[in-house]
Structures are given as structure tokens and as C-alpha cells.
N, C-alpha and C positions, 0 to 999 in steps of 0.2 A: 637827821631828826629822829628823834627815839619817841613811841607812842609806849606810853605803860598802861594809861587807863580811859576810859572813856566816864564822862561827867553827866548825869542826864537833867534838865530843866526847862519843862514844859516841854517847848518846840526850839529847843536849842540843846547843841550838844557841844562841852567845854573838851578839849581834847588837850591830855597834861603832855607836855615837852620838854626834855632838856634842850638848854642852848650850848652852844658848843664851850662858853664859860661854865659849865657846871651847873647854872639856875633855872629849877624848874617852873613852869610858868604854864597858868590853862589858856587857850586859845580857842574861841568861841566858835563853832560849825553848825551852818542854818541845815538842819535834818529830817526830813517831814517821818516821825518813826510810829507812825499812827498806823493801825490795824499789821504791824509786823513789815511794815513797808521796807525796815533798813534790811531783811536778812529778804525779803521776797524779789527786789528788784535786781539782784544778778542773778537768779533763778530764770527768772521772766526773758534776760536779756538773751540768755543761752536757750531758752527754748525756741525764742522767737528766730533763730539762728538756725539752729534744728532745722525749723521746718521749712524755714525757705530751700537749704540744702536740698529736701525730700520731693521736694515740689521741682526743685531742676531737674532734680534725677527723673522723676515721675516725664517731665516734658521731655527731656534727650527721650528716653525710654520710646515714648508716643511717636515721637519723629522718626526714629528708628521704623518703628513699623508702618507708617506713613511711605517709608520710602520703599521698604519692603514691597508693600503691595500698587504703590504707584509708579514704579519705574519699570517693571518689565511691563507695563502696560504703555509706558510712554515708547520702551523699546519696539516693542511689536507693531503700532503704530507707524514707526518711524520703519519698520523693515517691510511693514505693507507698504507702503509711499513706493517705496523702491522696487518693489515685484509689480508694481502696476502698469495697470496700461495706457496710463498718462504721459506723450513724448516727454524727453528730455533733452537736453541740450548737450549728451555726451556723446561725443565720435570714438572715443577712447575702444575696440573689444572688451566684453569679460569673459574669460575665459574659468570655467569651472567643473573640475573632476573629482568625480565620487567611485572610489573602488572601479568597478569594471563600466561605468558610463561616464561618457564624457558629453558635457553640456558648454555650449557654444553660445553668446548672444551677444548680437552688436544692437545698438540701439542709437539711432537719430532721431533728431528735433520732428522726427513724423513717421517713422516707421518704424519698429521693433519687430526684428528678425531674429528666428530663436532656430537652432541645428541642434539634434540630439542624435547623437550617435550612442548605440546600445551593443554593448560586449554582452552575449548570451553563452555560458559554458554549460553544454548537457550532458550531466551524468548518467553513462550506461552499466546496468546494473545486472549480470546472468547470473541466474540461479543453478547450481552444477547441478545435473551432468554438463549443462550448457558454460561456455565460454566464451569472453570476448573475442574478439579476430580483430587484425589490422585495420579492420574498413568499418569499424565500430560496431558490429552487428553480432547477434548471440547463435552461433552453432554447438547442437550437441554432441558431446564427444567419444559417447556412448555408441553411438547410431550412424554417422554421417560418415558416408565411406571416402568421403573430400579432407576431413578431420578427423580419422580414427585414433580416440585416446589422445592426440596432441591438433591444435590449431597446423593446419600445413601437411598432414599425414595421411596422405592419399593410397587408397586399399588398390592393389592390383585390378586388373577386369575382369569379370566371372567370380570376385570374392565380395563379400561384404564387411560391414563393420559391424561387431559382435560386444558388446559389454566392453568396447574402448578399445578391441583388438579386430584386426582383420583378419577372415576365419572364408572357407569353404560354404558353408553354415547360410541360407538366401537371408538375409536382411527385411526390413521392411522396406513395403515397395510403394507406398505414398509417398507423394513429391511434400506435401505437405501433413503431417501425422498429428494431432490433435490425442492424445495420450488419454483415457480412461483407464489403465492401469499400467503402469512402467516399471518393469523387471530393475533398471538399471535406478530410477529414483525412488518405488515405492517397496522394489524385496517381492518377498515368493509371495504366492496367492493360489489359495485351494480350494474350490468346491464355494467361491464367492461370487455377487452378483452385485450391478453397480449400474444406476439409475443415470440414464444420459437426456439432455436437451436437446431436442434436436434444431437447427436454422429451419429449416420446413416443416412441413405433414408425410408420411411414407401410410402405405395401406396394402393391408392383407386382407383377404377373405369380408371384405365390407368394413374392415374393422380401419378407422383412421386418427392417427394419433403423432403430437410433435415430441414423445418422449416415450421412450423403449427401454429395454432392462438388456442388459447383457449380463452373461455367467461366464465363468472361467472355465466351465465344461461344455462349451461350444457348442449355446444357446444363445437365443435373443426373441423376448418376447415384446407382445405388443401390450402387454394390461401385466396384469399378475404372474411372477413367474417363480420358480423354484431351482434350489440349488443341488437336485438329485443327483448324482451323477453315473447313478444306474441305468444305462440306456436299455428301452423295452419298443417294440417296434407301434406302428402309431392306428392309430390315433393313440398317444396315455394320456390316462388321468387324472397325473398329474398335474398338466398343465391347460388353466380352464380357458386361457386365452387367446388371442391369433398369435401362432410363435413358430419362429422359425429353427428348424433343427441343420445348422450345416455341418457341424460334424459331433452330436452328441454323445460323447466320452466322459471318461476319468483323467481329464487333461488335469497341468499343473504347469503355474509359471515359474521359473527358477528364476532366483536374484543373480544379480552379476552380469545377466546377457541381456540382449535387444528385444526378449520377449517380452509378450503385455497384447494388449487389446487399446487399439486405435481406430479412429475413423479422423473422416474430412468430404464435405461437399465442394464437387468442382462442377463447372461448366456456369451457364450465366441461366433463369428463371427463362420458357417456362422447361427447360432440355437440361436441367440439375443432372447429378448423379448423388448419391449421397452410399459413400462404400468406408464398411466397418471389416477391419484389419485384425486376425487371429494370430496370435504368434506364437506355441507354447509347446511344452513334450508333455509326455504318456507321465502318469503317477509313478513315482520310485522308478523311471525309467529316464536319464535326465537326455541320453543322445537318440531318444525315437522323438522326431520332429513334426507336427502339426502347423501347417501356416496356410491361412484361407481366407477370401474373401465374401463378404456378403454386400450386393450392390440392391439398391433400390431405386428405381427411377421415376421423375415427378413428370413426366411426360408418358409417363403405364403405369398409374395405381394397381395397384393388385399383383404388378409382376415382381420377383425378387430372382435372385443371380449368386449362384455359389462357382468361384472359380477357386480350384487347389492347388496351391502353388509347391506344397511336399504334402506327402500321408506316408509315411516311415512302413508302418504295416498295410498301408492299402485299404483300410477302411475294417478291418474284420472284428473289431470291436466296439461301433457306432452305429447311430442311426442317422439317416439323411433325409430328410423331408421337409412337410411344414403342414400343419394341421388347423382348424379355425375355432375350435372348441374340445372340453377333455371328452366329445362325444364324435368329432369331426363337425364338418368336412379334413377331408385330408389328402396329401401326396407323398404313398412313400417312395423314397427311389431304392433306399438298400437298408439291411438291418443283419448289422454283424455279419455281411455278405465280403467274403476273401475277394479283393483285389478291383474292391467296387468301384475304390477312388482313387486316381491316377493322379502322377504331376503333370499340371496343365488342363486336368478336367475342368470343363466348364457347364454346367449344368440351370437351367433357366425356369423355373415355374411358372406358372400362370394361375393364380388361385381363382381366376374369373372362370376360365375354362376347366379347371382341374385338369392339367396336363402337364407335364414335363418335356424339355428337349435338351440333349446333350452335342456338347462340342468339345474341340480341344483349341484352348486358348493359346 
């Protein structure tokens, strides 16, 4: 059927036809075409079509996130039920490992037994000169005449370990050395001074204090002190505070070797020892040797203890004493005096008494 034209009158619309004989003929169509209705209502139908579409999208969408946010809730839920401490009716083990622990739990209709075994790996970490050893522990290899330069490398007897090498040369002679300056980790050191803490109180001349000054020129004071290294016999000036002189020189620590200035408190409160450790050579003189101790004891305030364990020249460019202000009191024992200090001098103060006594260590 062929449409050519469309007919209009009133509320009916003629619609012309051929039939299949060739005769054209109009054919009546009830058409409501008021207010534009014939062209608006497949417009209308397609919209109305539109938007149910948008409205499913819109609810998948919503459900979507619905599920989103309500299933890891339903999940967690469901995974607390099962860490609780509510029996269960499983005989079944669960067996459960995480990296280095392993977690064990059986669980019956009334008891919940829980085994944790814990893999702990500790990491040992030495800072060089120090180095690990086979038993996990940090020796320096600098110093230690058990590991001279290598883990294993034990220095003959009557020799020491020197800057990594076994040498003639006495070593230090703390079982335990507590470093305030280290030749081997911290390089040369001239005419400097370095602020220490001390575990106790030590006391000079009434003066009582947990923290002392040492110098590189083989001083240690108890307040204020100075890096002069021009020794002048005592009481000086210089120095306004209780301080002690064990071998005030033109010392210098040289890098590469086991010199430096150490201490360490040993023995147990109230019979401490608290002894600081000299290690060093003469200025621009690298093989004239100085190594000496300074002991103080918390069971004799007031007394201090120089023992010499080398003096290269014998003392004839130092001074030795200990003084309590740059006015005194004071004890000198020698000042630039030839062959004052011996190996193995042991020399004792008493700044209560103002006296000195010597031995040989």
C-alpha cells in the first residue's frame, strides 16, 4: 500500500491509497490532531523511554555502591564471629604462618587453645674500627691485641695492638675503654679540650663535680679549663679551677695509632675507681711516647692518682701536680725537672692534706 497524501477534516483524517488494480481510493483514519498531537506523540513516546533507561542506570549505579559500602562490613562481621571467643564445634587444627611466626590454634566445643611461636632475627651492627666476630659481638680492630687489624689476629705477648698492627709500642691498658678521643676513629687532635659526663661525683680541693674537662695536653680540670699548652710551674693563672696537672705538655694525638684519651669506671658503689687513660706523643715528635693514668676514688674524695706507664723524655718538659684555684692551694711534684717521671711511677695526692706520695706501680 502506497500513501501519497494525507486528507484533513475536522477529527478525521482520509488517507489516499492505491490498490494493487491501479485505483486510487481515500481511506478514513480516526486522528485526534488537536494542539499538534499527530507530530508530538512519538516525541513523548521516545522520551518517556529515555528516561526509564536513566532511572535503571541511576539504581544499578546506587546498588553498586550500596554494595560497596555494605559488604566489607558484612565481611568483617563475619571474620570477627570467627577470631572470637565463642566455642565452636571444630576438632579440625588451624594452622597459620606469617613470614617468621608461626601461629598455631585448635579450637573445641569449650576450649580454645592458641601456641605462638615467634622467630626473632637480631641485627648486629659495628661501627669500624669495631667489627663483628663469629659470636656476634663488636671488637675493635684497631686496639684489641685478641684482633689486631683482623677478627682472629692475636698480637704476641709483651706487644700491643697499635692502629690495626701489633707493635712494641704499650697499648691501652683499660679492660674496658670508653673513648673521649680516638686516634684510630676520630684523626690527630692538638692543643683541644673535650667536656666528659661522668657515672659519679670525683672531688679536688672541696671542689665536687659529675663532669670534668680534659685537654690534649695532659690536663683535666674540674670547672673551667684552658687549652694552653705552655706549661709554667704552679700554681698558674691560667687555670681558675680545681685541675689536675698529670703531665702538662705540648702533647699531640696522631691518627692511624691507638692514641687518644679514654676512661672507664670499674669496681661496684661505694669502692668505684673512676681512671682516665692518656695515650699520645710530644708535638712534631711522632715516636716520643706519653701514656698515663689519672685515677680517682669515691671512697677518698679529695685524693687523685697519676701512674706512668711511658714518659719518652722523663718528664723534663711538663709540669706534675694539681692546684685548687689560679691562686692555689696547690701540689707541685716537678716542673721541667729531668727524669722526674719514670715507667711505672705511681704518684698519689691528697689535696685534703696537701701532700704527695710516690711508688712504683
Amino acid at each position: 500500500m502506497r500513501t501519497d497524501s494525507l486528507t484533513y477534516y475536522n477529527d478525521s483524517v482520509f488517507v489516499k491509497v492505491r490498490s494493487p488494480s491501479g485505483v486510487e481510493e481515500h481511506m478514513p483514519r480516526i486522528i485526534d490532531i488537536t494542539s499538534g498531537n499527530l507530530q508530538d506523540k512519538p516525541k513523548r513516546k521516545f522520551k518517556y523511554k529515555k528516561w526509564i533507561l536513566w532511572s535503571l542506570l541511576a539504581l544499578f549505579l546506587l546498588g553498586l555502591l550500596l554494595a560497596s559500602i555494605l559488604l566489607p562490613i558484612l565481611l568483617s562481621n563475619k571474620k570477627g564471629t570467627t577470631n572470637s571467643t565463642t566455642p565452636y564445634s571444630i576438632t579440625t587444627p588451624v594452622i597459620t604462618t606469617r613470614v617468621t611466626t608461626t601461629v598455631t590454634t585448635t579450637v573445641t566445643t569449650t576450649i580454645i587453645t592458641t601456641t605462638v611461636t615467634t622467630m626473632i632475627t637480631t641485627l648486629i651492627t659495628c661501627i669500624y674500627p669495631n667489627v663483628i666476630t663469629p659470636l656476634n659481638t663488636c671488637v675493635n680492630v684497631q686496639l684489641d691485641s685478641d684482633n689486631c687489624g683482623e677478627v682472629g689476629n692475636i698480637c704476641p705477648s709483651n706487644t700491643s695492638c697499635s692502629a690495626g698492627v701489633c707493635t712494641n709500642v704499650p697499648g691501652i691498658q683499660l679492660k674496658n675503654p670508653i673513648p673521649i678521643w680516638s686516634a684510630s676513629t676520630n684523626g690527630t687532635a692538638d692543643d683541644q679540650m673535650y667536656d666528659v659526663a661522668l657515672p659519679w661525683s670525683v672531688t679536688l680541693y672541696g671542689t665536687t663535680t659529675d663532669h670534668v674537662v680534659v685537654t690534649t695536653d695532659g690536663v683535666l680540670c674540674l670547672g673551667t679549663c684552658s687549652t694552653t699548652y705552655a706549661e709554667t710551674t704552679l700554681p698558674s693563672d691560667t687555670f681558675s679551677s680545681a685541675t689536675a696537672f698529670p703531665f702538662w705538655d705540648d702533647l699531640f694525638i696522631y691518627a692511624s695509632t691507638s692514641q687518644g684519651i679514654y676512661y672507664q669506671s670499674e669496681g661496684t658503689a661505694p669502692n668505684r675507681q673512676l681512671i682516665f687513660e692518656y695515650y699520645m706523643s710530644h708535638y712534631l715528635q711522632a715516636t716520643q711516647y706519653y701514656h698515663f693514668q689519672v685515677t680517682f676514688f669515691e671512697n677518698a674524695p679529695g685524693v687523685v692518682q697519676f701512674k706512668y706507664l711511658d714518659a719518652t723524655d722523663g718528664g723534663v718538659t711538663c709540669t706534675v701536680g694539681v692546684q685548687g684555684t689560679a691562686t692555689g692551694p696547690f701540689i707541685l711534684y716537678s716542673y721541667d725537672q729531668a727524669n722526674a717521671v719514670q715507667q711505672n711511677l705511681v704518684i698519689t695526692l691528697d689535696t685534703n692534706l696537701g701532700t704527695y706520695t710516690t711508688s712504683n706501680g
